[in-house]
C-alpha positions as CSV (number, residue, x, y, z in Angstrom):
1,X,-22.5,4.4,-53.2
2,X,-22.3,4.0,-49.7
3,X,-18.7,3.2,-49.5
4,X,-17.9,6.7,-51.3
5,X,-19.9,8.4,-48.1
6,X,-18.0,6.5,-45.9
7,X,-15.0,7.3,-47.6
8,X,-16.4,11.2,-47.7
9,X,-17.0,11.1,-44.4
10,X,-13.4,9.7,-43.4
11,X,-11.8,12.7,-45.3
12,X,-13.8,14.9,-43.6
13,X,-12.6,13.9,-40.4
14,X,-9.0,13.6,-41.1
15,X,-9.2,17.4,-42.8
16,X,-6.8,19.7,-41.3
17,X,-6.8,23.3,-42.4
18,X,-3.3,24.5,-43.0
19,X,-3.7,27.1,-40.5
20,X,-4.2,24.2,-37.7
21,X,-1.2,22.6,-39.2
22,X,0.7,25.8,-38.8
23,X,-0.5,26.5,-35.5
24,X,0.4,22.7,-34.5
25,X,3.4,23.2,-35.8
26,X,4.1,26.0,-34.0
27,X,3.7,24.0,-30.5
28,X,6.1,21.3,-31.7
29,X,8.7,23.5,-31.4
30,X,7.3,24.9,-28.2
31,X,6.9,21.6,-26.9
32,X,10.9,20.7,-27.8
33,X,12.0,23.5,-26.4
34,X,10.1,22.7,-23.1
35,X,11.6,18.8,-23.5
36,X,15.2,19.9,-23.6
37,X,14.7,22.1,-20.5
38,X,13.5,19.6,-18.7
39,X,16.1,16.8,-19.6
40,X,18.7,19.8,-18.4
41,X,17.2,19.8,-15.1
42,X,17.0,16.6,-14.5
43,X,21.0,16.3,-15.6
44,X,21.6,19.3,-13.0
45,X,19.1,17.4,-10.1
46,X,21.1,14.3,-11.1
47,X,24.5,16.1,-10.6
48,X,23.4,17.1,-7.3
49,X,22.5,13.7,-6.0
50,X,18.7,14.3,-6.3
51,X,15.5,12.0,-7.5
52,X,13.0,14.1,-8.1
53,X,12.1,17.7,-9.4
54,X,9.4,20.3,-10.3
55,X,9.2,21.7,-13.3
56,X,6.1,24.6,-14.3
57,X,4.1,24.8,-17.5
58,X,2.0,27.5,-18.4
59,X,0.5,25.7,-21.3
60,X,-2.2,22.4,-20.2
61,X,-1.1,20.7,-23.4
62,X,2.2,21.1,-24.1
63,X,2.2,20.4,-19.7
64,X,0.0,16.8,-20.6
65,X,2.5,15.9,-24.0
66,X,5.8,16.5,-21.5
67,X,4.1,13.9,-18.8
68,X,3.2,11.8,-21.3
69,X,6.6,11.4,-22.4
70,X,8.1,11.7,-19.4
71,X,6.1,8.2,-18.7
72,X,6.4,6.2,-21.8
73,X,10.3,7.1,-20.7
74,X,9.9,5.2,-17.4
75,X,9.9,8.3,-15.0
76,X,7.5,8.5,-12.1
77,X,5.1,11.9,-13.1
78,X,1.9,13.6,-12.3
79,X,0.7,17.1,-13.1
80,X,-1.3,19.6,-11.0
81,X,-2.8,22.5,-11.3
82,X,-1.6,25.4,-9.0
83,X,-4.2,28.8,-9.5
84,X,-1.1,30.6,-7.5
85,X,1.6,30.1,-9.8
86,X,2.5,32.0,-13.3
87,X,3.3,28.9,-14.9
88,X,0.2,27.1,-13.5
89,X,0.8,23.4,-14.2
90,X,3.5,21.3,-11.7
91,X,5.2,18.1,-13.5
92,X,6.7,16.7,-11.0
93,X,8.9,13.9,-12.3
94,X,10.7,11.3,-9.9
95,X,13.5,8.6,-11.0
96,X,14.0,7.5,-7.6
97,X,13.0,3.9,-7.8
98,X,15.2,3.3,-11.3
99,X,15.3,-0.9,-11.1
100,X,18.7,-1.1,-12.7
101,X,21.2,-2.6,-10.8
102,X,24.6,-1.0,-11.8
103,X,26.3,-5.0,-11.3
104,X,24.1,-6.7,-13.4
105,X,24.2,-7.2,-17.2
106,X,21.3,-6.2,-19.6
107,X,20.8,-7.2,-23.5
108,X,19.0,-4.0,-25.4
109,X,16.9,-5.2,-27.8
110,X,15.7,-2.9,-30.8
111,X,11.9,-3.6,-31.2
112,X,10.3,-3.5,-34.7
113,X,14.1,-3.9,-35.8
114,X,14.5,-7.1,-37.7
115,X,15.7,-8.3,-41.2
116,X,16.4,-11.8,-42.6
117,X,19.7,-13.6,-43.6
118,X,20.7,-14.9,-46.8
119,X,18.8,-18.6,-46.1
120,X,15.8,-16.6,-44.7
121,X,16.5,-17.1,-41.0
122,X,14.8,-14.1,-38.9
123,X,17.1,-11.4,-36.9
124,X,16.5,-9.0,-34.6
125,X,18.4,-5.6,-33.7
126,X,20.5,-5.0,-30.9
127,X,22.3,-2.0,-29.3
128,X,25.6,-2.0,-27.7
129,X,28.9,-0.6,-26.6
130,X,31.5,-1.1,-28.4
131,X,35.4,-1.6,-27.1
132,X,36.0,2.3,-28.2
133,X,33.0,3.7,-26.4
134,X,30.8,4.1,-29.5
135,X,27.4,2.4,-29.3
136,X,26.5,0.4,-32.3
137,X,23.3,-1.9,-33.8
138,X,24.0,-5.9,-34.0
139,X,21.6,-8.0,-36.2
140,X,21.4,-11.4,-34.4
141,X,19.3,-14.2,-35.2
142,X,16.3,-14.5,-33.3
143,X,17.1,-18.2,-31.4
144,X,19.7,-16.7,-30.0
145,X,19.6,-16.1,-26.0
146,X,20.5,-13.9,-23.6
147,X,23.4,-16.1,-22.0
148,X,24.6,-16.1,-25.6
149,X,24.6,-12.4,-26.8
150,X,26.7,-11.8,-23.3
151,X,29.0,-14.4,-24.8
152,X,29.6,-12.3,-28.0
153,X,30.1,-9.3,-26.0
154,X,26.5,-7.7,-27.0
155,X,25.4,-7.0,-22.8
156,X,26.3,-3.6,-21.4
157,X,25.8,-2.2,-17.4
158,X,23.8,0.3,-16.1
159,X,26.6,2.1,-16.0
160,X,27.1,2.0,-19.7
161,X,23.1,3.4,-19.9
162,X,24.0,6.4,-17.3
163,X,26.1,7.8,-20.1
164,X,24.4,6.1,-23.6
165,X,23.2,8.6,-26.2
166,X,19.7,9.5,-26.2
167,X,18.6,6.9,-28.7
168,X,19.7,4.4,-26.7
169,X,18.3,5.6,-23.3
170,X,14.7,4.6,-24.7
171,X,15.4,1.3,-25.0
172,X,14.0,-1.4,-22.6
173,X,17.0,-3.6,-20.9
174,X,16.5,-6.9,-20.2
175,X,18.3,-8.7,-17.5
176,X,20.5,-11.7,-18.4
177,X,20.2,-14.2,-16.2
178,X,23.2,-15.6,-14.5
């Protein structure tokens, strides 16, 4: 009996009304729109040799989910309130102290992507640039190290990220040693 309450009780708190799941839905695509404005700024403050920008929000949440992602992508961000303003919230978003080193190599490995070969040995994704430009997925097994991927041509530049398909941009590089 008293796992069905607790069990009751869950339900009731994961319950959405499909009238909030409209309305959420609704700021998704808000929220996108606001995403793809900003990553066209930042292309047209890159363009112009700049680090940083400002972009205004009228909305606190959809102004907290674009810093939030903003961050998890590596960019320096905060957000402030300005009572002045139409658009009230300032993101102000900063790539100025990027840490890749256009010289160096970097492996890009594809977390939470992994399979196992035919005699059960563990792999793990990685991305890379192909010889024709495209960017493609290796499988590689998993006692395999950085010095080696370089060696099978699996390593690309910062360079190679400047221009990389979004997919690939949220990758984490590792430096190969060497």
């Amino acid at each position: 009996m008293k796992q069905s309450e607790e069990l009751r009780a869950k339900l009731d708190e994961l319950h959405i009304s499909a009238r909030e799941a409209y309305n959420k839905s609704l700021g998704n695509e808000q929220y996108q729109r606001i995403m793809i404005d900003i990553y066209d700024l930042i292309r047209e403050c890159i363009n112009m040799g700049m680090v940083h920008t400002d972009y205004w929000i009228d909305d606190y949440y959809l102004a907290h989910r674009a810093l939030h992602e903003l961050g998890i992508q590596g960019y320096n961000v905060s957000l402030e309130k300005d009572d002045g303003a139409d658009k009230e919230w300032r993101l102000y978003i900063d790539w100025s102290d990027v840490d890749l080193d256009p010289n160096k190599k970097y492996i890009l490995p594809m977390d939470d992507v992994y399979s196992l070969d035919c005699y059960g040995n563990s792999l793990t994704g990685y991305a890379y640039k192909g010889t024709n430009g495209s960017w493609f997925m290796a499988v590689i097994g998993t006692n395999v190290n950085g010095e080696d991927i370089e060696r099978l041509g699996y390593t690309v530049t910062a360079k190679d990220l400047e221009y990389a398909p979004e997919w690939v941009k949220v990758l984490e590089p590792v430096e190969v040693e060497g």
